[in-house]
N, C-alpha and C positions, 0 to 999 in steps of 0.2 A: 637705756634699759629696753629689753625686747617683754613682750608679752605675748605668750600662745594662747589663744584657745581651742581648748577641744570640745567637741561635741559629743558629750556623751550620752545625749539620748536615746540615740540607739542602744546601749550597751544598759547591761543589767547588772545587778550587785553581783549575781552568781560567775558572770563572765570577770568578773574582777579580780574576785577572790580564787574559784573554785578551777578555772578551765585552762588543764596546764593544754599548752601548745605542744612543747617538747622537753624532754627529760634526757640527760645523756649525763655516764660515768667519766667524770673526770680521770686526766692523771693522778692529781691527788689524791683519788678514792673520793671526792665528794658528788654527791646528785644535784648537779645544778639543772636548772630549770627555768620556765618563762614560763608567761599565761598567753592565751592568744589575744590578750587587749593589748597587754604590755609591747607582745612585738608586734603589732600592730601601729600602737604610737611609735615605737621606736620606728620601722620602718616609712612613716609617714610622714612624721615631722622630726625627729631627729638628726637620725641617717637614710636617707631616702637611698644610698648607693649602698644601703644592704636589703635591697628588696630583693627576692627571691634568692637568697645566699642564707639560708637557713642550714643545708650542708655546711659550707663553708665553718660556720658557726659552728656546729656538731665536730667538724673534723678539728677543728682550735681545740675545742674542748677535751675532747678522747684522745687525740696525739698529736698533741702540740710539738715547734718545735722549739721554746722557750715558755716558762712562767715566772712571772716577776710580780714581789708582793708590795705593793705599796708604802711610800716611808712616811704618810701619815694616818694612814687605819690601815695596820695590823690584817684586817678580816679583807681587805680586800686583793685580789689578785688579778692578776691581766695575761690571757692565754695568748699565745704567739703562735700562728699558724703563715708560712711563706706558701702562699698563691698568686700566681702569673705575674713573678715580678714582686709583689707588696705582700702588706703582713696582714693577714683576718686579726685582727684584736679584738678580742671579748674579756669583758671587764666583768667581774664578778665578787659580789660578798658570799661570803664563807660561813655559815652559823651552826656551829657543833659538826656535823654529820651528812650537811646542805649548805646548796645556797642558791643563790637567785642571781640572773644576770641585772647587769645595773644599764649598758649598754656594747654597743659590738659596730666598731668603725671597721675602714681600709687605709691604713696608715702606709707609708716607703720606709718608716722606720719605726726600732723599739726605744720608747720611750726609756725614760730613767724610774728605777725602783730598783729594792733587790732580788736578783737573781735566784729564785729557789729551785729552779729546775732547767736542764737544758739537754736537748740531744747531743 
């Protein structure tokens, strides 16, 4: 079993909640979104090899070149964007009208889900 800690003294309630990073229209028509702690951790201790790949991120999301929805929740989908060789993968929940990224690797391939959209 691994164990992270973060250190969140630095950071405040309002940076958690309130302070989106970036916003960008998906293909699907939804507004997904991050906070800037969120891709903070994510870049830090997750995926460190999407540090400064925040386009990258924005272009998955606005014209992917596959989306694929997950076969055990429904709400979540995974954007496919092909850069230098590999795939930007951004994973995301779906909630009405919105969502939120969950994370955003560099994959050589597209995983398994269903296919809901594709160039």
């Amino acid at each position: 079993m691994v164990v992270l800690f973060l250190d969140i003294t630095s950071f405040t309630r309002v940076d958690f909640v309130k302070t989106i990073y970036f916003e960008v229209l998906s293909r699907l028509g939804k507004r997904i979104r991050t906070t800037t702690s969120y891709w903070n951790l994510l870049i830090s201790v997750k995926h460190t090899t999407m540090k400064n790949k925040e386009n990258s991120v924005k272009e998955a999301l606005s014209n992917p070149d596959e989306i694929r929805q997950s076969r055990r929740d429904h709400t979540v989908f995974i954007y496919y964007k092909k850069i230098n060789g590999n795939f930007a993968a951004v994973v995301c929940k779906h909630l009405n009208g919105e969502g939120h990224i969950i994370t955003a690797y560099v994959t050589s391939r597209i995983m398994e889900g269903v296919s809901v959209w594709k160039r």
